[in-house]
Every structure is written in structure tokens, then in C-alpha cells.
N, C-alpha and C positions, 0 to 999 in steps of 0.2 A: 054760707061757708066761703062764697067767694069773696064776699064784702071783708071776712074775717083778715085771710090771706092780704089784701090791699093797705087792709090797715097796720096788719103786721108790718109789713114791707116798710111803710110812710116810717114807724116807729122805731124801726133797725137802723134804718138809713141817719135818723136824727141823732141816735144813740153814740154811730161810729164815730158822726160829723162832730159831738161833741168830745169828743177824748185826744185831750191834748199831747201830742208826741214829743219826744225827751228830745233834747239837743243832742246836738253830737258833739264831740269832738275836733278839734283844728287840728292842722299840722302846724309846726313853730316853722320861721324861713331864714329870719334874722333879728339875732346876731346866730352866727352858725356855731352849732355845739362844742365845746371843748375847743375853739379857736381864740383867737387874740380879738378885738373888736376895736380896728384903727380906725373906720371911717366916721366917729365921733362927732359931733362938732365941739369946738373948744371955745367953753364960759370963760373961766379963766385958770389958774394953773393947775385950781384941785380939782375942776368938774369939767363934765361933759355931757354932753347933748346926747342922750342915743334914743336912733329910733328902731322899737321892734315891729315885726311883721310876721303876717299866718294870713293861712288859707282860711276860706269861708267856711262854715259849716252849716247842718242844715238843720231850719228848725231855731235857728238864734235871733235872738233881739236884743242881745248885748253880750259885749265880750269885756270878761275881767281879767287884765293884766296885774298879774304879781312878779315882784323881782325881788331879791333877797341878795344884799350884801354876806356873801360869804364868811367876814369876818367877826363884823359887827353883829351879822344877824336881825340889821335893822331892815323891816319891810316897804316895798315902795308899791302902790296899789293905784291902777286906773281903769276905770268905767268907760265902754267908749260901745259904737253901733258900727264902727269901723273896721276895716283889718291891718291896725296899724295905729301904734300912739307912741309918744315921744316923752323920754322920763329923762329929767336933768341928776344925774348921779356922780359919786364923786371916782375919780379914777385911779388907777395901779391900785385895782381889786379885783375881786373872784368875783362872779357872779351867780345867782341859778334864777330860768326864769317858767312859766309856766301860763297858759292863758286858761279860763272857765269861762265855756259855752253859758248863757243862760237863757230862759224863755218868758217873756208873759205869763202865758199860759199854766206853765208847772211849775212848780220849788224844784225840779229833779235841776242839778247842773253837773257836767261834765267837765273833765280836766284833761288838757295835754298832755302828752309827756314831759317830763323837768330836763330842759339844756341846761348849760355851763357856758359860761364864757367869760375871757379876763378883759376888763376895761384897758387898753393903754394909757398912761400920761406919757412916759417917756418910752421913744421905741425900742433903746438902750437897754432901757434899767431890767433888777432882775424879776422873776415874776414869784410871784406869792402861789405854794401849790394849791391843784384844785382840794376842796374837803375829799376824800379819802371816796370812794361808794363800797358800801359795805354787801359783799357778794352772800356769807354762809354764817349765822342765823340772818333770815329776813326776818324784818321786824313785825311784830306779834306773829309768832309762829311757835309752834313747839317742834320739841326737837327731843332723837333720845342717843343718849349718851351710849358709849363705847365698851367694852369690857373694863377698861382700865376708866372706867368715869370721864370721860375725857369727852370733850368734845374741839375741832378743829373750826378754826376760825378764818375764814379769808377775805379779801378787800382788794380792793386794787386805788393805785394813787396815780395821779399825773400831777404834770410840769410842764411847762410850755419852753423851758428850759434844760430839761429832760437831767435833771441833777438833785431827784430825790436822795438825800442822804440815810434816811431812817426813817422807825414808823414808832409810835408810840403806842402803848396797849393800853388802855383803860374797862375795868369794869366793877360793878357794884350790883348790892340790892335795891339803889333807892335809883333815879337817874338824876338826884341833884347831888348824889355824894359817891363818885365815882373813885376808886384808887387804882392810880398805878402799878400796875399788874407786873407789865415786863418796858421793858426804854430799851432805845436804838437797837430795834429791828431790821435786820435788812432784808428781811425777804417781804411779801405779800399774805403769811398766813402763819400761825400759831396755835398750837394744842394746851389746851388746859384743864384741869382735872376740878369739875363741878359737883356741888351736889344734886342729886335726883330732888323733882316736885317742888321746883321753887323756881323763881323771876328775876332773871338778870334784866341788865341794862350794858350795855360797852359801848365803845366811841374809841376810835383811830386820831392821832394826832401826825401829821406828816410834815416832817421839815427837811428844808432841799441845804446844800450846803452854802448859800448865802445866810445862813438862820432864818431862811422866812420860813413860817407854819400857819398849818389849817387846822380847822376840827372837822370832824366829818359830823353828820349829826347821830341821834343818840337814837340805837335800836335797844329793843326790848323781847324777850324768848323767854317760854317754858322748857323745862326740863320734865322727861319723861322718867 
């Protein structure tokens, strides 16, 4: 019996030592969230040098940086063992950016929070707003509607210019064929009368009154 116990033991011990533990999570440091991002370095008039940075996280053996031009929606992606990589991008745009933990060991990978931040070219000029974040439905979620069928919609928009002029409303069955719901909105949120047991898609359009405009990205809900 004792022999038994010993060998147990040996066999526990190998067991834990093999189970590989998930990444964590970084914190993002810079470029800082929803600010301007001046200290660049400048390629030439349309690009710049940015370098982002995060805390260490534990359990990693690589970090993947993702950044996404706001407008374009083109992706810019780097691999690195570092805390800390440097993407040449083009400037006077939006940004979002986000890092994934990963491990040897597991496929499990973990993701930052998503910052914002507008690239400068000119310190001048005006800024493009950020995409809209979309507060009520979050995306895949269900939701149920109102006495009057209705359900109320809210978002919130910035500017680093702080001269949002209006909001545009989009929503649809499909999310590649969205129609124009309601135009120049001034508030943050709008009621609309849905049917029950079925799959929206909406998307916010914000434009400041130089005419520059964002999209927000595209959520999707059930109805109850």
C-alpha cells in the first residue's frame, strides 16, 4: 500500500507538470487610447513610423499585434517575442489596435482590450471621427423588444475635434445590405419599431462638420 501511494504521487506530480497554462492578457501603453499619436516618426508626407507598446504577460512566447485602419479597414499584423514593434502606417487616420498573447504550448490565445488612436500628418488639419462604439444591442446578443415593438439603440461617437455634426442610422437583414434607417441624428440614440424572432445587423455613420465620416463596425442581435 505504501509502494502504491509513492507511485501515485510520482504520477500526479507528472500529470500537473504537463498541462500547459493559457496566456494572459497584456495591457496596451502606447499609442494611448482615443488620443492623437504626434510622436511618429515621419517616412514622408503620407506615412509614419509608429511604435506600439504593452506590458508583459505571463505564460507568452509571442505577441501579435493587429492595427486596423479605421477607414479603409485594411489590417496591418506583426509577430514579435517583444513588448514592443514598430508599424510604418499611413497618417491623418483613425486607428484601432489590439495585441494576442500566445503560447508554445496551447492553440488557447488571449486578446487585449481594442484602443483608438488618430495618427497625425498635419497638427492643424481636421480630424476624421473615431468609428462610432456601439453601447445597446452588443453584438450577438439577443434582446426583447418593448410593448410598442421597439427597441432603443445607443452608441457613442468622438472627435478629437469635438464637432460631431450628426449620426447616421443603418440597419438590415443581411450585414452586406444595410439601409438607411433615419440621417442626421443629433443625439447618441434612437427607437425603432422591429419585428420579434429575427436577425438584425446596424452600423452608425458619424460625420463632424468638416464632412469627414467613419463607420462604426457592424453588430448583429436577436429579437425576442
Amino acid at each position: 500500500m505504501r509502494k502504491f501511494s509513492v507511485c501515485f504521487s510520482i504520477m500526479f506530480f507528472y500529470c500537473v507538470s504537463d498541462t500547459a497554462l493559457d496566456p494572459e492578457s497584456v495591457s496596451l501603453i502606447s499609442p494611448k487610447n482615443l488620443e492623437s499619436c504626434t510622436n511618429a516618426v515621419r517616412i514622408n508626407d503620407a506615412d509614419r513610423q509608429v511604435r506600439f507598446e504593452w506590458t508583459e504577460a505571463l505564460n507568452v512566447d509571442q505577441y501579435e499585434l493587429i492595427v486596423e485602419n479605421s477607414i479603409t479597414k485594411e489590417k496591418f499584423i506583426s509577430n514579435t517575442p517583444l513588448l514592443n514593434s514598430s508599424l510604418v502606417i499611413s497618417a491623418g487616420v483613425p486607428y484601432s489596435w489590439f495585441v494576442r498573447s500566445k503560447s508554445d504550448f496551447t492553440s488557447v490565445t488571449k486578446n487585449s482590450e481594442i484602443w483608438q488612436f488618430y495618427l497625425e500628418r498635419i497638427p492643424t488639419e481636421s480630424h476624421i471621427p473615431f468609428p462610432a462604439s456601439l453601447l445597446f444591442p452588443l453584438n450577438n446578443t439577443s434582446v426583447s423588444l418593448t410593448n410598442e415593438n421597439q427597441i432603443l439603440f445607443r452608441w457613442k461617437g468622438l472627435d478629437l475635434d469635438n464637432d460631431i455634426e450628426s449620426f447616421n442610422f443603418y440597419i438590415g437583414l443581411q450585414d452586406d445590405n444595410l439601409s438607411l434607417e433615419k440621417e442626421d441624428i443629433n443625439t447618441s440614440e434612437i427607437s425603432i419599431e422591429l419585428d420579434s424572432n429575427s436577425t438584425y445587423f446596424w452600423q452608425i455613420k458619424t460625420t463632424d462638420k468638416s464632412n469627414n465620416s467613419s463607420y462604426s463596425k457592424i453588430f448583429s442581435f436577436e429579437t425576442q
